[in-house]
C-alpha positions in Angstrom: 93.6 123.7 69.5 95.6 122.1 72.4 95.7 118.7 72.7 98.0 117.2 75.5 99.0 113.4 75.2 97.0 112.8 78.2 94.9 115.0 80.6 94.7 113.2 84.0 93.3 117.0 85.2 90.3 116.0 83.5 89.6 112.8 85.0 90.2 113.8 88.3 87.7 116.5 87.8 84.8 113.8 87.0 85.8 111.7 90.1 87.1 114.6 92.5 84.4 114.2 95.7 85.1 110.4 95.2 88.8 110.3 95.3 88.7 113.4 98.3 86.2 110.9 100.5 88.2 107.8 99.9 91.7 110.2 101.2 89.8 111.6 103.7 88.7 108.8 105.2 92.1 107.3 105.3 93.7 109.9 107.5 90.6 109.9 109.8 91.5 106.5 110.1 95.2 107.1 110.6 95.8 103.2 109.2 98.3 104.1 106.2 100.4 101.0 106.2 98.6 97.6 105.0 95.0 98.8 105.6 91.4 97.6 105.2 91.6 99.4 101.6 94.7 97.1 100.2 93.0 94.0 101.1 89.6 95.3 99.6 91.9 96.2 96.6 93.7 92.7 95.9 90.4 90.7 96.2 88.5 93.3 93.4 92.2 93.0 91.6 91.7 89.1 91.7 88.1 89.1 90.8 88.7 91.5 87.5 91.7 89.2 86.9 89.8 85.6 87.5 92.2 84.4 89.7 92.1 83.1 93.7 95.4 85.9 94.6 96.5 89.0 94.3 99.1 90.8 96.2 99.6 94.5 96.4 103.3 96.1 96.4 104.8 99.5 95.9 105.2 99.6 92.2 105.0 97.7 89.3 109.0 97.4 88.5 108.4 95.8 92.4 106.4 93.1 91.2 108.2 92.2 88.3 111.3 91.8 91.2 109.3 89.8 93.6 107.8 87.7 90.8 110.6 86.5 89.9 112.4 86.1 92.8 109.7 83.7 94.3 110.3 81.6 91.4 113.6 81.4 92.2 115.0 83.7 90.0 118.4 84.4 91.3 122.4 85.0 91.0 123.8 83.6 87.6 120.2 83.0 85.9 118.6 83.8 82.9 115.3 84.7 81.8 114.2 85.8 79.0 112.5 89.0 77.8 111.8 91.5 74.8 114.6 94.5 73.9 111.4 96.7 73.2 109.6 97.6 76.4 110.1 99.8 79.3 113.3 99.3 81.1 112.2 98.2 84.4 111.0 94.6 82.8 114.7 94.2 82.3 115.5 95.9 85.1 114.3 93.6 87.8 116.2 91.2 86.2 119.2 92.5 86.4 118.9 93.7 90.5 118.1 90.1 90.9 121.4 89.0 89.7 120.4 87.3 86.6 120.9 88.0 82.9 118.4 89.3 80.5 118.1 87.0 77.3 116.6 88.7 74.4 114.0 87.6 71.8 112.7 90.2 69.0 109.1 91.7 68.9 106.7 91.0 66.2 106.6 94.0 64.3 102.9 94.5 64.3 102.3 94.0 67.7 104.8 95.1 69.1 104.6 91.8 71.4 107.3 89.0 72.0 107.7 86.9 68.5 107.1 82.8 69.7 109.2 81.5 66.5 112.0 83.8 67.3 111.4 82.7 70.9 111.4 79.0 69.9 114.7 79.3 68.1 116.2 81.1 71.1 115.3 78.0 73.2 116.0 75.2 70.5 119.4 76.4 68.8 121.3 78.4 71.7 119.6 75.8 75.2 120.5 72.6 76.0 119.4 70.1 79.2 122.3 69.8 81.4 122.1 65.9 82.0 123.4 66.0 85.4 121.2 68.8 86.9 118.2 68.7 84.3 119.0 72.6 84.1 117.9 74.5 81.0 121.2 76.2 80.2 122.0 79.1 77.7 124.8 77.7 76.0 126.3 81.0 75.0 126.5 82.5 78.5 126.2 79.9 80.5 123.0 81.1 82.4 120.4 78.4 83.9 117.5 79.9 82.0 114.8 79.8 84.5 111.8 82.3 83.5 110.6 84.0 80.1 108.5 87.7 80.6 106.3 88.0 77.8 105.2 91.5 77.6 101.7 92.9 77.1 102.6 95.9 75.4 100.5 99.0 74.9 97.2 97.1 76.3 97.4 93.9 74.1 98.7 90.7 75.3 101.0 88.6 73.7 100.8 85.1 71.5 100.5 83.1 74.7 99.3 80.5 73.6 102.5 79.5 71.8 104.6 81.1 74.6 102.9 78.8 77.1 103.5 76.0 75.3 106.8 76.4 74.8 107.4 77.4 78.4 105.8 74.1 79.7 108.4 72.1 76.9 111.2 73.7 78.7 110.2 73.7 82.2 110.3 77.7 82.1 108.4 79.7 84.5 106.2 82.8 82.5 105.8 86.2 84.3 103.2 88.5 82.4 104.6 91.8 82.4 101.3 92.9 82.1 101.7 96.7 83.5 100.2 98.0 80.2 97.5 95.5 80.1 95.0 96.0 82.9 91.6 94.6 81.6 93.1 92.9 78.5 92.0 89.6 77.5 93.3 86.7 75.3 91.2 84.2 74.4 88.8 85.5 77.1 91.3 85.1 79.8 92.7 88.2 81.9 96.4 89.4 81.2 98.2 88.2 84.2 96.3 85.3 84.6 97.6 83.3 82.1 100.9 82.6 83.7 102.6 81.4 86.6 102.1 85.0 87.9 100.8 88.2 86.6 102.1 91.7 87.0 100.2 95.1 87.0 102.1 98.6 88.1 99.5 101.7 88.8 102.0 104.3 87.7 99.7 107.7 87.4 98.6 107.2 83.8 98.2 103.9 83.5 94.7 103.0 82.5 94.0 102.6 85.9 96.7 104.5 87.8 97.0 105.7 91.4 98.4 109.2 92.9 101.7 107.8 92.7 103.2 104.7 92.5 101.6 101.1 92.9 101.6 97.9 91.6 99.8 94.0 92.2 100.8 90.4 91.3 98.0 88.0 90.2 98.5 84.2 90.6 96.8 80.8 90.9 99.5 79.8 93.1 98.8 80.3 96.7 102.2 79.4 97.6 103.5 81.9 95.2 101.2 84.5 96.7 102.4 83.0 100.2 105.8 84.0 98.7 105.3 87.4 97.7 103.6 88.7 101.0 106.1 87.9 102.8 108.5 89.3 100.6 107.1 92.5 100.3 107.5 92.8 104.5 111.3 92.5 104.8 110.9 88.9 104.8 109.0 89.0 108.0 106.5 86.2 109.3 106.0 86.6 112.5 106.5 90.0 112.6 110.1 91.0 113.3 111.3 87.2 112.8 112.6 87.0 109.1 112.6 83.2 107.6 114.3 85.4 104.2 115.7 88.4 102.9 113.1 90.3 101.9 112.0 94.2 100.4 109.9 97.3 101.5 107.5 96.6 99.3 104.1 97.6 100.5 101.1 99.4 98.3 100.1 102.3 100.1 96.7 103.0 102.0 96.1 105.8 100.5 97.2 104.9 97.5 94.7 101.6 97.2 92.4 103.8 98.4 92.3 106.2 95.0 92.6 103.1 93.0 89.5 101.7 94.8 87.7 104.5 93.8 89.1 104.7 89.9 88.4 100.6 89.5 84.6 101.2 89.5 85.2 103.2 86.3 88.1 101.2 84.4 86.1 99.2 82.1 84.3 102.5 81.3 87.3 104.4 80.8 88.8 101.4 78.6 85.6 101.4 76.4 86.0 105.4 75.4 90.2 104.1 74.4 88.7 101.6 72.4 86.1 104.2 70.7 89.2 106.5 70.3 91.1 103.9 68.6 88.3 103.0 65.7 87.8 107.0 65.2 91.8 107.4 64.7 91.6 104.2 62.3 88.4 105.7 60.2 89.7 108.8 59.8 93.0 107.6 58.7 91.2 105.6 56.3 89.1 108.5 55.4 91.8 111.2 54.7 94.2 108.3 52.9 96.5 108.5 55.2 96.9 104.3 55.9 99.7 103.8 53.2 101.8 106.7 54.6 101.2 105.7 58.3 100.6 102.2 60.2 97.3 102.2 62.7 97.6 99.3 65.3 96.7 95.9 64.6 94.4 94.2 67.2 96.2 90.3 67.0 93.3 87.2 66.7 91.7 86.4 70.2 93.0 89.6 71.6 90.9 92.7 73.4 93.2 95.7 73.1 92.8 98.1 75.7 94.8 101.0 74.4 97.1 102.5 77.1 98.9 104.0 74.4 97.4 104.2 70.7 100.8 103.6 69.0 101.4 104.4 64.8 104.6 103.8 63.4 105.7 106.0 60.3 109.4 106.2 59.1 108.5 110.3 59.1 108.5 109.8 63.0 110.6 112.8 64.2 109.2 115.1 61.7 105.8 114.3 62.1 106.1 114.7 66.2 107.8 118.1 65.9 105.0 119.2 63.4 102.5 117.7 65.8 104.0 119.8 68.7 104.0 122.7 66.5 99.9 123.0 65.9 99.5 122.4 69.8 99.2 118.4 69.9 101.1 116.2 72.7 102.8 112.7 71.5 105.3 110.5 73.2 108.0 108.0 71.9 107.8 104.5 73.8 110.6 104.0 73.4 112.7 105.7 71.4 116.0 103.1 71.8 116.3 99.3 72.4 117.4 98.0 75.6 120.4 96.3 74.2 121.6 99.3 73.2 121.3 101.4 76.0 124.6 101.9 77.4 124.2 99.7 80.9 123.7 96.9 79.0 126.2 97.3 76.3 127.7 94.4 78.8 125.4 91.5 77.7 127.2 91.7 74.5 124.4 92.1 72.4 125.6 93.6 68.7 124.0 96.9 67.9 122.7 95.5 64.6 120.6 92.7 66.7 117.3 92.6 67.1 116.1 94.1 64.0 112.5 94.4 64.8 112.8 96.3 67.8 115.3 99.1 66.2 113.3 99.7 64.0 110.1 99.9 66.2 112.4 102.6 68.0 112.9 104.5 64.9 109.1 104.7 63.8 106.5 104.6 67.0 104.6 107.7 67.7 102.0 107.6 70.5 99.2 109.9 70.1 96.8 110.9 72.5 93.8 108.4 73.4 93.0 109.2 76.8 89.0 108.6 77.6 87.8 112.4 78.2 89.5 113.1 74.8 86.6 115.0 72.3 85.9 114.2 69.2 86.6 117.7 67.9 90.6 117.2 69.7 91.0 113.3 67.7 89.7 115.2 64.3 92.1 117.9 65.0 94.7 115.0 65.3 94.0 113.3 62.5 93.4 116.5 60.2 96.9 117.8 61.3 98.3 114.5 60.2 96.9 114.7 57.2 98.1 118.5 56.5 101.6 117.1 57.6 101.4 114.7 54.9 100.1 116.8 52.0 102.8 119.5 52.5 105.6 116.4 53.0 
């Protein structure tokens, strides 16, 4: 039996006259830049979200950038981040000028870890007296900003990350690009913060034809901010109070997503039926000892862009996998303060101990809504054959 890691060929199939009318309708109208469909996006984006803004932009690494930059995130700053997530969320940091600051992960989650986060802020900060600056005593940096990330579809401990934030004067950016429709505490990821980012990256939970991404905020003169970054800086038009980006979401591309929103909540409900099948038929075959299933975190919906196990048989277990026809994916498979462009922040190689070994052990397996329960049996009973012939 094949069974890819994700089969977007399949969903498009189910929503194929939908998405073709939406497209069609878009070059009939010849309005590709900043159309009817992007505004009709960012108010349905604020309304799932519970917030009064949204702003649309090109991608998701995008509005991570132009968060933080209308926070003031700039030149010889610091903000602070995880060393397990996808690169861009360090990234924008660094094409902003400033410094990534790591904290570990919580090894069950996966998320930022608030103690290690608190002893970050308590042992290695101080207040400068004369500026009132929150400065990172071993580089130096003016700490402005701490991106919590919602990784894999759960949300972090933000509740404790808040808290700490207001103590310090920080500003929080949700890197919420794996999160779409999570929810602590019955809040929306991205809401919870001083702004909220969501990228629409073709398989995302709710992904686009290419790339895309939004920022969610209570702030209207963040939002203020961000529009008029995301157009060169331009307000009028061709009279430029800033230096802005190109930074525009697509037409067309808000267009598709229009389309795939109506089903999001849907498609995240058949994740979370995946998930519990994987978990009982670990439990089942007795494979829970040899292999960890995600843990869903207290106050926490989890809406499973990836359905992440850890096992230290990773790479053997993959390559078996692969072998009896069966797609998985390592996210990621090396720390960001080891990869070798930012071997300059100084970070030892031994740091972070959490996240290395997340590295070494995460497998994603495939989760994807139009998944059959024959293909997720077929998973689970190759696991288990991998494990009785270990």
């Amino acid at each position: 039996m094949e069974v890819p890691l994700l089969d977007l060929k399949a969903q498009y199939a189910a929503i194929r006259d939908e998405i073709q009318a939406a497209v069609a309708a878009v070059f009939e109208s010849q309005q590709f830049i900043m159309g009817p469909n992007v505004s009709a996006l960012e108010e349905e984006i604020a309304r799932l979200c519970g917030v009064p803004y949204a702003v649309g932009v090109a991608s998701g690494t995008d509005a991570l950038l132009l968060s933080l930059k209308a926070l003031g995130v700039g030149p010889g700053d610091g903000v602070i981040t995880v060393p397990f997530t996808f690169f861009a969320t360090a990234g924008a940091i660094v094409n902003l000028g400033a410094r990534p600051l790591f904290v570990d992960i919580e090894g069950s989650s996966f998320t930022m870890d608030h103690e290690r986060l608190a002893a970050l802020l308590e042992h290695e900060c101080r207040f400068d007296p004369g500026s009132g600056a929150l400065v990172h005593r071993p580089t130096g940096a003016t700490v402005k900003a701490v991106v919590p990330v919602h990784l894999y579809g759960q949300c972090a401990d933000m509740d404790e990350i808040l808290e700490l934030a207001q103590r310090y004067r920080l500003a929080v950016v949700e890197d919420a690009c794996q999160a779409i429709g999570a929810r602590y505490r019955d809040k929306a990821a991205g809401s919870l913060g001083d702004a909220g980012c969501f990228s629409f990256f073709p398989t995302k939970n709710l992904g686009g034809a290419g790339d895309g991404g939004m920022v969610v905020t209570s702030s209207r003169s963040l939002a203020q901010q961000v529009r008029l970054l995301r157009v060169h800086g331009s307000q009028p038009k061709y009279f430029h109070s800033v230096v802005g980006f190109n930074s525009r979401l697509d037409e067309v591309q808000a267009a598709v997503l229009r389309v795939k929103l109506k089903y999001l909540e849907e498609w995240i409900e058949a994740r979370r039926d995946h998930a519990a099948g994987y978990g009982q038929g670990f439990d089942a075959a007795g494979l829970l000892p040899r292999i960890a299933a995600p843990v869903i975190r207290p106050h926490r919906t989890h809406t499973f862009h990836q359905y992440v196990i850890r096992t230290p048989e990773r790479d053997r277990l993959r390559t078996y996998l692969q072998s009896r026809g069966i797609g998985t994916e390592i996210y990621y498979p090396l720390a960001l303060h080891q990869q070798e462009c930012f071997r300059r922040l100084g970070y030892d190689a031994s740091a972070f101990p959490q996240a290395r070994a997340a590295a070494e052990e995460v497998l994603a397996l495939p989760v994807y809504p139009e998944l059959t329960r024959e293909q997720r049996d077929y998973v689970v009973a190759c696991i288990a054959d991998f494990h009785a012939g270990a």
